[in-house]
C-alpha atoms as one frame of an Amber mdcrd trajectory, in Angstrom:
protein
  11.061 -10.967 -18.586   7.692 -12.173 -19.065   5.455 -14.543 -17.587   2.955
 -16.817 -19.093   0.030 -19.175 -17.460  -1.762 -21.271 -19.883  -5.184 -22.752
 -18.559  -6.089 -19.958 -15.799  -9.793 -19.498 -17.130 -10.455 -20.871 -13.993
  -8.085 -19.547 -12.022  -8.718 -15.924 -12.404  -6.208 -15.469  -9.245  -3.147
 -16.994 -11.350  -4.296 -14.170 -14.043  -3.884 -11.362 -11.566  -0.711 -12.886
 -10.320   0.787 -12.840 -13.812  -0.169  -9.429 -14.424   1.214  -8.064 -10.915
   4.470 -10.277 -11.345   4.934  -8.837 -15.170   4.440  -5.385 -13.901   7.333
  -5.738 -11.049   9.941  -7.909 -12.811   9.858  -5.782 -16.078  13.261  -5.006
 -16.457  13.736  -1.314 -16.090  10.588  -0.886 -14.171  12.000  -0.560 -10.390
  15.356   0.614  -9.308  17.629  -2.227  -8.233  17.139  -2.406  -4.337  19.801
  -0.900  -2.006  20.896  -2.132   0.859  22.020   0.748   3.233  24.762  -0.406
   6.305  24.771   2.795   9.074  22.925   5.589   8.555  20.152   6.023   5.807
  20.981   8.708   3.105  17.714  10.004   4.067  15.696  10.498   7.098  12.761
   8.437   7.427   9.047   9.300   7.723   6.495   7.985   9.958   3.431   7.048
   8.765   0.286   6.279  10.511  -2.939   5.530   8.607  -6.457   4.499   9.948
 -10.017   3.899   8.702 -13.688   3.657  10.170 -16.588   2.027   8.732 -19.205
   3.224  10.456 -23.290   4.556   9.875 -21.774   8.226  10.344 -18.649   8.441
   8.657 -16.949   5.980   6.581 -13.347   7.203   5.489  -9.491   7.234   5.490
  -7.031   9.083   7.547  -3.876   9.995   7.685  -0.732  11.356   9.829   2.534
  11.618   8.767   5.809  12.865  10.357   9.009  13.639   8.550  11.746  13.613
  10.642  14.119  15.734   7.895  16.265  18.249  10.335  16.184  20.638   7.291
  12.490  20.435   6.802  10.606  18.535  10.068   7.067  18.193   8.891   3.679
  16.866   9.828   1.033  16.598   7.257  -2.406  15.346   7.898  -5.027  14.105
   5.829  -9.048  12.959   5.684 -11.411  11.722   3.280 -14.749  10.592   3.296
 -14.564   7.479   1.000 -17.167   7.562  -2.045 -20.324   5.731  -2.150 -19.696
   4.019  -5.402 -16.212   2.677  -3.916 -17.393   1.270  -0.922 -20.144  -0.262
  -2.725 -18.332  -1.559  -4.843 -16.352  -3.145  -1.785 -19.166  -4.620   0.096
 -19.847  -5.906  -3.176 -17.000  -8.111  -3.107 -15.995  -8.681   0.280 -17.643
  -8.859   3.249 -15.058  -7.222   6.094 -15.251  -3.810   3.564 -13.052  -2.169
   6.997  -9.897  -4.631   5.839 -10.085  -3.143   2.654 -10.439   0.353   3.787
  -7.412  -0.010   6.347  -5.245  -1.235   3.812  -6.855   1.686   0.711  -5.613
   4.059   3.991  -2.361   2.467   3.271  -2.436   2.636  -0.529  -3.448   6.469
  -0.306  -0.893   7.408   2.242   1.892   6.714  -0.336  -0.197   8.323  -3.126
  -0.473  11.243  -0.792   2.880  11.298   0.113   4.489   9.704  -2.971   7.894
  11.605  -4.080   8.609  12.738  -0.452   8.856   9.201   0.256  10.876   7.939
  -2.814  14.195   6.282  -1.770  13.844   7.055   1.930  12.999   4.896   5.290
   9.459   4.464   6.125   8.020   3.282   8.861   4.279   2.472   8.299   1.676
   1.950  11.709  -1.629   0.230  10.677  -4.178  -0.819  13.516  -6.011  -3.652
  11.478  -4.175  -6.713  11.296  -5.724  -7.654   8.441  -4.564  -5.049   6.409
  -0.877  -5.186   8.475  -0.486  -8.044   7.026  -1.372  -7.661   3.517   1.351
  -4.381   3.764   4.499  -6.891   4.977   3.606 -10.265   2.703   1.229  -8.666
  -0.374  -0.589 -11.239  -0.354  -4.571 -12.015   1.402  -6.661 -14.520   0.881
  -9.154 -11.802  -0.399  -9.105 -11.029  -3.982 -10.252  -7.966  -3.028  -7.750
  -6.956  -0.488  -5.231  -8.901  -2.333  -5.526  -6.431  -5.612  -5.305  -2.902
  -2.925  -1.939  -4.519  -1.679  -0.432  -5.336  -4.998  -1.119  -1.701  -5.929
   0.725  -0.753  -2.515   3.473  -2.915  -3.074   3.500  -1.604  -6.549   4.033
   1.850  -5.146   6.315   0.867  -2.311   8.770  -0.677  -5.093   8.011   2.304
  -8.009   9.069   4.272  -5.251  12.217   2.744  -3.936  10.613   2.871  -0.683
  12.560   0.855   2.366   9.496  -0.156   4.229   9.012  -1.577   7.874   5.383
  -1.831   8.910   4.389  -1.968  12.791
């Protein structure tokens, strides 16, 4: 299936909708979605992510819990976020911490990616901004709008079940 919008020179936003909608309903691109009654095949993982944008750090963290009985884990993770990226952010958008709370979110599946495929996940975020963008995909900032398409990319290239608190 493919989409087509004619006349979006303007509308640059109806160009990255086409693109992100092409991507997701190519056939054979995502496993069909399960729905699971009882139990979950797998156990889920809990997910926390955070971010700070401040004058002495500026970066994305991480904590994760997987509650497997055969392999109970907790993996944490840091990382200062580069210059160029969060100039390119404050660039484009003037709340740059939305857009690092929700790249927090985007990395922590990257991080995490095939211990997370097919299994429950329950995502905590502490920006609402960017708590929102995980549940709809959408934001009224291209900017922040293009990070969650890329998360809800991964969420569905991953066959994750996702609740986000």
């Amino acid at each position: 299936m493919s989409l087509t919008v004619s006349h979006t020179s303007h509308l640059p936003e109806l160009k990255d909708m086409q693109y992100f909608l092409n991507i997701i309903l190519e056939k054979g691109m995502r496993p069909s979605r399960k729905i699971t009654l009882g139990a979950p095949a797998r156990p889920h993982v809990l997910i926390w992510t955070d971010a700070c944008d401040d004058n002495e750090y500026r970066g994305l963290g991480l904590v994760s819990v997987d509650t497997d009985d055969s392999s109970p884990h907790c993996t944490m993770s840091a990382v200062v976020c580069p210059p160029w990226l969060l100039a390119t952010f404050k660039a484009q958008c003037s709340w740059v911490i939305w857009v690092l709370e929700m790249l927090a979110g985007l990395c922590g599946l990257l991080t995490l990616g095939q211990e997370l495929r097919g299994r429950p996940v329950y995502f905590f975020c502490d920006n609402t901004a960017a708590w929102s963008s995980m549940i709809t995909g959408y934001s009224s900032s291209k900017t922040m709008a293009r990070v969650s398409a890329l998360f809800h990319l991964f969420v569905a290239a991953l066959d994750i079940d996702l609740w986000v608190e």
